[in-house]
C-alpha positions in Angstrom: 21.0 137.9 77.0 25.0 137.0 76.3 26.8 134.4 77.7 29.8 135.1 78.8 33.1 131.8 77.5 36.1 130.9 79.5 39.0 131.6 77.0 40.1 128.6 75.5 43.9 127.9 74.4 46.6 128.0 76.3 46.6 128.5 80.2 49.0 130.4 82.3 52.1 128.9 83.5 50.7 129.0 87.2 47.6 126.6 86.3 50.1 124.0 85.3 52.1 124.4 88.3 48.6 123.8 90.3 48.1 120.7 88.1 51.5 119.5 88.3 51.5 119.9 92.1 48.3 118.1 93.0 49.4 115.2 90.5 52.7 114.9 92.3 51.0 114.7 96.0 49.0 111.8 94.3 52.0 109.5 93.4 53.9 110.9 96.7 50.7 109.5 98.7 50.7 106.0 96.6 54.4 105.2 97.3 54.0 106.2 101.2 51.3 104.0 101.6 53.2 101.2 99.3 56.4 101.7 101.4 54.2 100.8 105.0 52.9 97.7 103.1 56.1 96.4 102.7 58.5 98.0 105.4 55.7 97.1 108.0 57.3 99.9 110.6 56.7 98.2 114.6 56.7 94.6 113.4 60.2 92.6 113.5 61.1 90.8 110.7 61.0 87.6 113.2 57.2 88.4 113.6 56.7 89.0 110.2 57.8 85.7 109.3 56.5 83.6 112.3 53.4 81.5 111.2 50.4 82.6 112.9 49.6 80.3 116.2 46.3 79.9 116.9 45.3 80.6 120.7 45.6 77.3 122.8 42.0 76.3 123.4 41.1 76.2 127.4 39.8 73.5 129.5 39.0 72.4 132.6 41.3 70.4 134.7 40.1 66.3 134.7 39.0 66.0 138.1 41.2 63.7 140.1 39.8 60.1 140.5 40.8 57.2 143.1 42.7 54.8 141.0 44.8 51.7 142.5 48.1 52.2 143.7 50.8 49.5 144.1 52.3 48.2 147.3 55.4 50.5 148.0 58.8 49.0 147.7 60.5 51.5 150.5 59.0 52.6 153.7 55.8 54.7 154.2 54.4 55.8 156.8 50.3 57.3 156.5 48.2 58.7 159.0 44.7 57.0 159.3 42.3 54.1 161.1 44.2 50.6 161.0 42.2 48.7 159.1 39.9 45.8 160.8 41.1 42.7 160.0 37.7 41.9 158.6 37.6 44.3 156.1 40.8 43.4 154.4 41.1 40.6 151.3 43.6 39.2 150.3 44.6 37.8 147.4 47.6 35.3 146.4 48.8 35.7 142.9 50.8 33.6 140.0 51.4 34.8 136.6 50.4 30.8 135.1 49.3 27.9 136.1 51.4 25.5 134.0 54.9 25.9 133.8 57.6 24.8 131.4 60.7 23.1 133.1 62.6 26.4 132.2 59.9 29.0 133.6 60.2 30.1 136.7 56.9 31.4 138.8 56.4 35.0 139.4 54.6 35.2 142.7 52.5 38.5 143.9 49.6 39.2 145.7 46.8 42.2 145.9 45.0 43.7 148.9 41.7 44.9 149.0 39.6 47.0 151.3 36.0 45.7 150.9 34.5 47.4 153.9 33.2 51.4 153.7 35.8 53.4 154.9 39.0 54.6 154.0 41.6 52.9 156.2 46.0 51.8 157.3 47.7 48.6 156.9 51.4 47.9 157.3 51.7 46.1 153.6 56.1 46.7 153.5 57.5 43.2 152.8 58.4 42.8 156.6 54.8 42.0 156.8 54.2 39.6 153.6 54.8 35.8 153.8 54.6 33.5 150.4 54.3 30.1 151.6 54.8 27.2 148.9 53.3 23.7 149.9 52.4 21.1 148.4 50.2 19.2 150.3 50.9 19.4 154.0 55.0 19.9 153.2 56.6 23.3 153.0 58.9 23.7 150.3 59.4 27.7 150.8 58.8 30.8 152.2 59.8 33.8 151.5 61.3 35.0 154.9 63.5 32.2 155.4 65.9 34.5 153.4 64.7 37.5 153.2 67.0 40.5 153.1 66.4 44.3 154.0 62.5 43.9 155.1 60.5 47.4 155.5 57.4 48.6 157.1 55.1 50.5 154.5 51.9 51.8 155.9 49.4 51.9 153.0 45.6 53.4 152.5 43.6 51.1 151.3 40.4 53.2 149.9 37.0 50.9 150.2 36.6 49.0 146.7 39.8 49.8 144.7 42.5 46.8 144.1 46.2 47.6 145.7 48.6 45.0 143.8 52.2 44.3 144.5 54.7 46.4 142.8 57.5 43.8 141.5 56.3 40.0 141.8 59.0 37.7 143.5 60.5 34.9 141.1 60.2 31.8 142.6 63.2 29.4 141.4 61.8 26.4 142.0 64.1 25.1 144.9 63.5 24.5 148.9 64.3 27.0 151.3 65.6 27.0 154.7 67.3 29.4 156.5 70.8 27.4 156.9 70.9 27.4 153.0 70.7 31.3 152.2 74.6 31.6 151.6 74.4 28.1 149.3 75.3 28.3 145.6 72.7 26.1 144.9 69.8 24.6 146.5 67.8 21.5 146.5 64.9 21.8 143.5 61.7 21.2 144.1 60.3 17.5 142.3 58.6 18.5 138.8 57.4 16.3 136.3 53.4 17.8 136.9 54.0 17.9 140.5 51.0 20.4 141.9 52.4 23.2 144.2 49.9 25.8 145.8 51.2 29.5 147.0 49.5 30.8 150.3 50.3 34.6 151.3 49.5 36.9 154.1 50.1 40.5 155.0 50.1 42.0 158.0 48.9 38.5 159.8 45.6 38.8 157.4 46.2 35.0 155.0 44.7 34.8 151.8 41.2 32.9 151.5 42.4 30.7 148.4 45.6 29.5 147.8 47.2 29.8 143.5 48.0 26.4 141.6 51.1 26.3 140.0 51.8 22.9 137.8 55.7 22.4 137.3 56.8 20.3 134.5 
């Protein structure tokens, strides 16, 4: 049986032109798909160059809580049960007990609801009194003076602590309302004299008096 060879040698011009054609699509497919590497065609070159954020991780909301509030400074008015009387503390406040002959007192006070239910008090400033006594003697209050007073309805939730905004500085002389216009007023004796700050709100007094020691 023969076998039957290709020739060998030399091909005809058109096999080369095959070859040279398929080689050619080869490159021509290389450099298109180099070109889209680099040119990127759709993205901006802002895009390109922007780092990479990472999606902002989701949460829930923190669920409100009841947190103290402080007295207001200008006039409120709430809607709500006044509050009994009874279920209302409060509290008079100094920020010492001792004080240097140059410190003056800072004088506040806090209310707290210690019944069960939400409820209203007037707690402006046209309801606070700070009494300073010593003994059975007054030496001042704070409305012999007092300017601009306001009515500010708070709600005082059952448990949570409502303290005044801005304590009032105390400057250690008598008060009297024939002496609100006076440069200067009489101070009060020092030298370890004992001095005791009653408040009230709203007609409620405070069940402790604060100390204060001026030297």
């Amino acid at each position: 049986m023969s076998t039957i060879k290709q020739p060998v040698g030399r091909q005809s011009s058109r096999v080369y032109r095959r070859r040279r054609f398929v080689v050619g699509l080869g490159l021509l497919a290389v450099l298109v798909i180099l070109f889209l590497i680099i040119v990127q065609p759709g993205v901006s070159k802002g895009d390109a160059d922007a780092p990479k954020t990472p999606a902002a991780a989701t949460s829930e909301s923190p669920t409100p809580t009841d947190a103290a509030t402080t007295i207001p400074e200008v006039a409120t008015a709430v809607d709500g049960a006044a509050c009994d009387p009874s279920a209302v503390q409060v509290a008079a406040i100094t920020d010492a007990t001792k004080y240097a002959a140059d410190a003056l007192p800072q004088l506040s006070l806090s209310l707290t609801n210690i019944g069960t239910t939400d409820c209203v008090i007037n707690a402006g400033n046209a309801k606070q009194v700070f009494t300073v006594m010593s003994g059975e003697d007054v030496y001042w209050t704070s409305t012999d003076c007092q300017t601009n007073p306001i009515d500010a309805q708070v709600t005082l939730k059952p448990g949570v602590v409502m303290p005044l905004a801005t304590p009032i500085t105390w400057d250690r002389s008598r008060s009297a309302v024939n002496t609100c216009e006076a440069e200067t007023r009489t101070a009060v004796p020092a030298g370890g004299a004992s001095y005791y700050l009653n408040v009230a709100v709203d007609g409620i007094k405070a069940a402790a008096p604060a100390l204060m020691i001026l030297k």
